[in-house]
C-alpha positions, -999 to 999 in steps of 0.1 A, spaced: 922 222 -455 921 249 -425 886 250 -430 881 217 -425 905 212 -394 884 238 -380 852 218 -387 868 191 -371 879 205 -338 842 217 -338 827 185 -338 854 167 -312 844 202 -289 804 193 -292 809 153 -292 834 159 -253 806 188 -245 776 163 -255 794 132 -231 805 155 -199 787 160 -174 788 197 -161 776 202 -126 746 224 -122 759 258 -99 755 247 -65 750 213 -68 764 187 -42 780 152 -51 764 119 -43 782 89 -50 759 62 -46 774 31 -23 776 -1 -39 769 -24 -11 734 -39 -3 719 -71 11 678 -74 4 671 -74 -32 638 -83 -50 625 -77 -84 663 -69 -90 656 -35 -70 677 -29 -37 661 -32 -6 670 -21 30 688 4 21 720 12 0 759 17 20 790 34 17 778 61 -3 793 97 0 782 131 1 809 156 -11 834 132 -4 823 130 30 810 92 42 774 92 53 762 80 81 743 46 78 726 31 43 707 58 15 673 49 13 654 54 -16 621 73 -10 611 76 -47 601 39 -62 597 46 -96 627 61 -107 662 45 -110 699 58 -98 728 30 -103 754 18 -78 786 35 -75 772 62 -97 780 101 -95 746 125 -86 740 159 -86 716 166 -58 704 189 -32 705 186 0 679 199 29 673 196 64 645 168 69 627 187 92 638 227 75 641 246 66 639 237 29 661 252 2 660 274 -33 663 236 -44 633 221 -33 629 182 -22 612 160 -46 582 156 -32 580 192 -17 550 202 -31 526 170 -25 499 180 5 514 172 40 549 166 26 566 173 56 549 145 73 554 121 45 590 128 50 590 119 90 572 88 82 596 82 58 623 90 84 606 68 109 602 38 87 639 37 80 645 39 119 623 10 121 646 -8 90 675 -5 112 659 -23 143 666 -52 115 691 -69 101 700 -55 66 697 -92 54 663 -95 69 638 -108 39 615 -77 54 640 -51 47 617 -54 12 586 -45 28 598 -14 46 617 -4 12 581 -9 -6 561 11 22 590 39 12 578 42 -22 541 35 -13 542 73 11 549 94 -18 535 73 -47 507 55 -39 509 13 -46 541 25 -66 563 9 -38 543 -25 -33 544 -32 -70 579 -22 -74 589 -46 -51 566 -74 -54 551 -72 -20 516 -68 -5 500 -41 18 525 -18 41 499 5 53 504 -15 91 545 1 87 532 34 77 510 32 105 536 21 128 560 45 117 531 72 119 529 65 158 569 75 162 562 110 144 571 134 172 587 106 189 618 104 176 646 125 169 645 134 132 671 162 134 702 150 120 675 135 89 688 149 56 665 151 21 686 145 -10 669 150 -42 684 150 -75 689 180 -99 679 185 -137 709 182 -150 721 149 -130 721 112 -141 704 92 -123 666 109 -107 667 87 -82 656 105 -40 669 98 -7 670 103 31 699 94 53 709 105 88 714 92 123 678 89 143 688 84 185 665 58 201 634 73 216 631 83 252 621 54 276 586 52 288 582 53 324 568 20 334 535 22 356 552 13 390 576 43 384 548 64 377 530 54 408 558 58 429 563 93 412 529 104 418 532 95 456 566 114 459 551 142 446 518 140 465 543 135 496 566 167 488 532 187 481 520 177 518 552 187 534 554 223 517 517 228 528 529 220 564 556 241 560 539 268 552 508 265 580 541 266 606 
């Protein structure tokens, strides 16, 4: 009979060990948000909000950068966490090792900052969500979401690269040992400098041409 009670609290031991999930050392907490507007091919678009980070709300909507996996609303992740623009962690981002993968991720960065000129509800929140996935898995975002080419959003999103302010941009990538392998990026992006129309370039130009002629003068006297 001991014997047996022994086997028992054995098996209820490796039956709580088998359905707990034990963060991996250093890991940080997602909690993926459970509010969304776009949704196609029953995959959220535009975006996913009210999620947290170490019990910490993040700024703005998650977006997914990796179409062909799946994390679930209001779900717990283990992740890591890096600097968009670097330096990148013992924990690497998802897609650290494809060619030119720090660019990917600006675009990426710079597509969601295009999202946000948007409405969430906007029917082509889909299409930006889709040219997400297309960046780091090619077509994989298109036929995810049921929509055509995005290569004119990559390209538009390409032009802001260097533009824009990407560094407040975070990377979160899920661990081994984490349900759901879902990626994301999330951060705050400032609006871009204005451009100097042409007339207050012109009028630049002659101020300056005017200051140069007065400190040549100056200095004949």
């Amino acid at each position: 009979m001991k014997i047996f009670r022994l086997s028992l609290v054995a098996i209820l031991i490796a039956i709580f060990a088998a359905t707990t999930t034990v963060p991996p050392a250093h890991a940080d907490e997602l909690i993926v948000g459970q509010n969304y507007f776009v949704v196609a091919n029953g995959y959220v678009g535009s975006g996913v909000y009210g999620s947290t980070l170490n019990g910490e709300p993040l700024p703005g909507p998650i977006f997914c950068v990796d179409a062909g996996d799946t994390t679930y609303l209001g779900s717990l992740v283990f992740v890591s966490v890096n600097p968009l623009m670097g330096p990148w962690g013992p924990n690497l981002p998802m897609f650290a090792s494809q060619p030119n993968a720090l660019y990917l991720y600006e675009v990426a960065a710079a597509i969601t900052y295009l999202s946000g000129q948007l409405s969430p509800s906007d029917p082509k929140q889909i299409e930006y969500s889709a040219a997400l996935g297309n960046l780091f898995e090619t077509g994989k975002g298109s036929a995810v979401f049921g929509v055509g080419d995005t290569s004119a959003i990559e390209a538009e999103a390409a032009e802001l690269v260097g533009v824009l302010d990407l560094s407040e941009m975070i990377i979160i990538s899920p661990l081994a040992a984490s349900i759901g392998n879902q990626a994301f990026i999330n951060g705050s992006i400032p609006p871009p400098p204005p451009v100097p129309e042409p007339g207050t370039l012109s009028f630049l130009e002659l101020g300056l041409a005017a200051l140069a002629g007065t400190i040549r003068f100056h200095c004949r006297a």
